[in-house]
C-alpha atoms as one frame of an Amber mdcrd trajectory, in Angstrom:
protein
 -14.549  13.883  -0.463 -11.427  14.972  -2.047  -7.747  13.402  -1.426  -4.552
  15.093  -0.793  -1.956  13.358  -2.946   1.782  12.749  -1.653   3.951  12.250
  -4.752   7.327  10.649  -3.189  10.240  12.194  -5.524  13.252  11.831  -3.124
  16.780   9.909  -3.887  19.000   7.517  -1.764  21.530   9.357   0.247  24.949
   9.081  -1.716  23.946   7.503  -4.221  23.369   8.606  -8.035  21.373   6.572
  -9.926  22.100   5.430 -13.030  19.312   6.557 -15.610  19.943   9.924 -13.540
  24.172   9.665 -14.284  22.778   8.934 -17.795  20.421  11.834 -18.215  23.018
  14.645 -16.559  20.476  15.150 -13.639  21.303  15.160 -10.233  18.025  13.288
  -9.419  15.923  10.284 -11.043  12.752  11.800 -10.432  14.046  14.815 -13.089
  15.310  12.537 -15.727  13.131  12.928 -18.915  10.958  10.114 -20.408   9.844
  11.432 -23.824  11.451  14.717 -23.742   9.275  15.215 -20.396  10.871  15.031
 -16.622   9.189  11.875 -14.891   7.542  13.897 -12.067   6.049  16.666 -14.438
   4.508  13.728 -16.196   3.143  12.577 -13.010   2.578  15.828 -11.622   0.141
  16.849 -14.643  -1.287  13.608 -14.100  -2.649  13.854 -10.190  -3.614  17.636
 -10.818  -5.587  17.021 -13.403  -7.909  14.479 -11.479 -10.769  16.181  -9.805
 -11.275  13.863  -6.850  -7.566  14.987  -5.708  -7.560  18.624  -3.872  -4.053
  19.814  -2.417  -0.648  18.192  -3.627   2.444  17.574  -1.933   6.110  16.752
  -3.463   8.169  14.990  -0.825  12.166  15.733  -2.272  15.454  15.884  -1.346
  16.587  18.192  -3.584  13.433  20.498  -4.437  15.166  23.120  -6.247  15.327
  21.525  -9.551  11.892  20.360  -9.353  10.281  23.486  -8.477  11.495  25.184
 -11.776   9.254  22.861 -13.722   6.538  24.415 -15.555   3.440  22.109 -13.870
   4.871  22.409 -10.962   5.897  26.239 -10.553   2.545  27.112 -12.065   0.502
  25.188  -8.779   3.138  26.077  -6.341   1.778  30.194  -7.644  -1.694  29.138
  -7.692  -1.230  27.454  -4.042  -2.519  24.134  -4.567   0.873  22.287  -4.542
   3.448  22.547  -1.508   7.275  20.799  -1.433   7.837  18.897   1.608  11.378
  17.638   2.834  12.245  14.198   2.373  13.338  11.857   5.087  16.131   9.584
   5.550  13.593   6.571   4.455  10.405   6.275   2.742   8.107   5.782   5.597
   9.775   8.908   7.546   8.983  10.762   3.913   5.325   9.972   4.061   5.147
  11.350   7.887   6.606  14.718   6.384   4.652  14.886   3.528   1.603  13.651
   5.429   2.103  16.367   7.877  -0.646  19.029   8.175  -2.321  17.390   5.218
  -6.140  16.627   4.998  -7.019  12.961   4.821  -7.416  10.853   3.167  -4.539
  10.713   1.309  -3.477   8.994  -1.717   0.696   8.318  -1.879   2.174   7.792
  -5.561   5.500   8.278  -7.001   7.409  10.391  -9.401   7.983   7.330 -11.425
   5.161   6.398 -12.336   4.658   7.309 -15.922   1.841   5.327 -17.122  -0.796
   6.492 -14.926  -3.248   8.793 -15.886  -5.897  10.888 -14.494  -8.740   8.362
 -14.843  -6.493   5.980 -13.219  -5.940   7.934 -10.147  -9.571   8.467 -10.013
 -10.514   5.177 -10.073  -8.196   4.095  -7.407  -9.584   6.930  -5.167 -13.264
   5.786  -6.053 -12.945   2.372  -5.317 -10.628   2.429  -1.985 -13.977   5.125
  -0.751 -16.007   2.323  -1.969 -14.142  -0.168  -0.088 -14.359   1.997   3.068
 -10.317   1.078   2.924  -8.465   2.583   5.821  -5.449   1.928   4.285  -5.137
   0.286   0.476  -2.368  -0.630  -2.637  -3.035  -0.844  -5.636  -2.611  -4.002
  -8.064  -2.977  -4.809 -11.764  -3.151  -8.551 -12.485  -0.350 -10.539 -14.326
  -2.488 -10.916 -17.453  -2.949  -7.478 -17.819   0.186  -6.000 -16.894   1.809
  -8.436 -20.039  -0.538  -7.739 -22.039   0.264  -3.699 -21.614   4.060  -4.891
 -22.243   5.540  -8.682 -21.636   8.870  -6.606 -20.625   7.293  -4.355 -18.339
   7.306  -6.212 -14.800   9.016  -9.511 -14.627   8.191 -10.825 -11.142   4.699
 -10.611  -9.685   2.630 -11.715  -6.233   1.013 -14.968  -6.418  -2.058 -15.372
  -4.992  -4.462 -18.579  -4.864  -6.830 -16.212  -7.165  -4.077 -14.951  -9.849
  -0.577 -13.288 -10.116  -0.392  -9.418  -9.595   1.618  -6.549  -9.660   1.865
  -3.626  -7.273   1.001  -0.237  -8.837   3.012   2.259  -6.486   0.266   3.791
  -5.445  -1.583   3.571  -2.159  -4.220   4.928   0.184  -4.427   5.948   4.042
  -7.677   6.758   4.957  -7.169   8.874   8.168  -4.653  10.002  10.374  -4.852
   7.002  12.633  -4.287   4.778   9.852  -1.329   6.549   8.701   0.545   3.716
  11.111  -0.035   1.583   8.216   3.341   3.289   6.326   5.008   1.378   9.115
   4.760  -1.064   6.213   7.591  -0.243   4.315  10.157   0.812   6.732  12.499
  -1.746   5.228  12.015  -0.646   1.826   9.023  -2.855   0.374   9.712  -4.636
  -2.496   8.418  -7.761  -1.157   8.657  -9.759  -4.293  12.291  -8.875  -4.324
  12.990  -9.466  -0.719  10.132 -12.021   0.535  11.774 -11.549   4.601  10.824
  -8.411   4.478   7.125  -9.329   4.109   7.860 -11.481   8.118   9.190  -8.011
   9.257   6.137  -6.103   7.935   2.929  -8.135   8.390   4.625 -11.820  10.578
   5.733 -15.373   9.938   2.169 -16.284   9.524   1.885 -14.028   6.433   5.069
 -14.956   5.035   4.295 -18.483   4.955   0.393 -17.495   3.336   2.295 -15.657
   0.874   5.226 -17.920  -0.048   2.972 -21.000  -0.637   0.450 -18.546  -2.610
  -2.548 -19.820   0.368  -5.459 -17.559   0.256  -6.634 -15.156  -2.443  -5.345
 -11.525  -2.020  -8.810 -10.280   0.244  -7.845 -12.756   2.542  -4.129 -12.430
   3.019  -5.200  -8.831   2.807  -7.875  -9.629   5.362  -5.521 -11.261   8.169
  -3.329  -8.133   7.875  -5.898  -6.003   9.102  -6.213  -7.797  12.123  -2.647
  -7.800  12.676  -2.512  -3.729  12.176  -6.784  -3.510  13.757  -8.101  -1.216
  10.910  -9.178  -2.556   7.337  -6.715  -3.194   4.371  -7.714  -3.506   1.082
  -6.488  -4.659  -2.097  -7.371  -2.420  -4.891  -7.808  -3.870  -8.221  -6.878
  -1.445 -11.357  -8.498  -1.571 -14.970  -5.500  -1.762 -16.522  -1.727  -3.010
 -16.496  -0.009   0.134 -17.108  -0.350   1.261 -13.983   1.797  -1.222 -12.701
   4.949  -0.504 -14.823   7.391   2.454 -13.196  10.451   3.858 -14.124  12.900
   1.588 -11.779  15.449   1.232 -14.717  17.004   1.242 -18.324  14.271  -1.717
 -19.519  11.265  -0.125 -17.798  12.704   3.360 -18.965  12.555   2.148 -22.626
   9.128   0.007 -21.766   7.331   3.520 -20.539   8.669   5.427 -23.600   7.591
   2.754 -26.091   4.521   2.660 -24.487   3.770   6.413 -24.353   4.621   6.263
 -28.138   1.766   3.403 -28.800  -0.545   6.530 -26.887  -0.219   8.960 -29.136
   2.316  10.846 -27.300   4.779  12.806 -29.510   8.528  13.226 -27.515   9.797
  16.638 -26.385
């Protein structure tokens, strides 16, 4: 079974962000990390992992990003398609997710650090899980070991601190609900209230006080949305440090330098 991946790369209405105003693009998701655009990186990434089959781009402005080499050479070959972006995220995933085989697996075009294997393992191990619907984590010892600047706050559990990795699964159409999710924006560590909006009180209070490991805060969301959640545990930390700002802009470079990677 093969995924179709949704890579979010939109921008908030009216507003210019700042690594963008610093780069002299009209979009974040252009702005080069190395000498590379951040969704090229990402787009190379997801294509070249063979458990993923079609790709879709959710933008706002798609013109710029279609002119990029990875991505002009898949639009040709027909395995990638642009898809408008929404006025929010979740709105975004409907359009992206629309006409799309499931499953699908929903990333974004900040997200650096992850690499082919590391999409691939996500995919194996939410099919292993028999997830309908899935996020991926890296814990809080591996994410500073990767870099002690790359995330600063993290979810506490009863089993362990982790981080989100921006990447997530819906296992069918019917599950697609689960998006609902972040129709105030996610960020949960940043704004615990929205976590009462998304999943109840109940699970705010579970998650505030750190009761129950992840599986079974995980576990009494499932019943609250009647199909089955899963957290998915990555291999490593990197895949839990995005492109959100000027520090996690110079973490990801610094860390695609300790790879290997040459810039440009």
């Amino acid at each position: 079974m093969k995924a179709t991946a949704l890579i979010m790369a939109g921008k908030r209405s009216g507003v210019l962000d700042p690594l963008a105003a610093n780069a002299g693009v009209a979009q974040k998701c252009v702005v080069p990390v190395l000498g590379v655009p951040m969704v090229e990186r990402v787009v190379r990434e997801v294509a070249g992992c063979d458990r993923i089959a079609k790709i879709h781009i959710v933008a706002h402005e798609p013109e710029e990003i279609e002119q990029l080499p990875t991505v002009a050479a898949l639009i040709k070959e027909g395995r990638l398609e642009m898809r408008p972006g929404a006025f929010n995220l979740v709105d975004s995933v409907f359009a992206g997710a629309e006409g799309a085989e499931f499953p699908l697996m929903i990333t974004t075009a900040d997200n650096c650090l992850v690499t082919s294997e590391g999409y691939a393992e996500f995919i194996d191990k939410a099919l292993a899980a028999e997830a309908m619907a899935a996020a991926a984590l890296a814990r809080k010892q591996d994410v500073q070991a990767a870099d002690p600047e790359g995330q600063k706050k993290f979810y506490e559990f009863r089993d362990g601190g982790y981080s989100n990795c921006n990447t997530y699964w819906i296992g069918s159409r019917e599950a697609l609900g689960a998006a609902e999710i972040m129709r105030n924006g996610g960020q949960f560590v940043k704004f615990p209230k929205r976590i009462a909006q998304a999943f109840g009180v109940m699970n705010l209070i579970r998650f505030y006080f750190g009761w129950g490991t992840k599986e079974k805060i995980f576990e009494q969301v499932s019943k609250r949305f009647g199909f089955k959640m899963c957290p998915i545990v990555m291999s490593k930390g990197d895949y839990a440090i995005d492109v959100d700002n000027q520090r996690t802009f110079d973490v990801t470079e610094r860390m695609l330098k300790k790879r290997g990677e040459m810039a440009g």
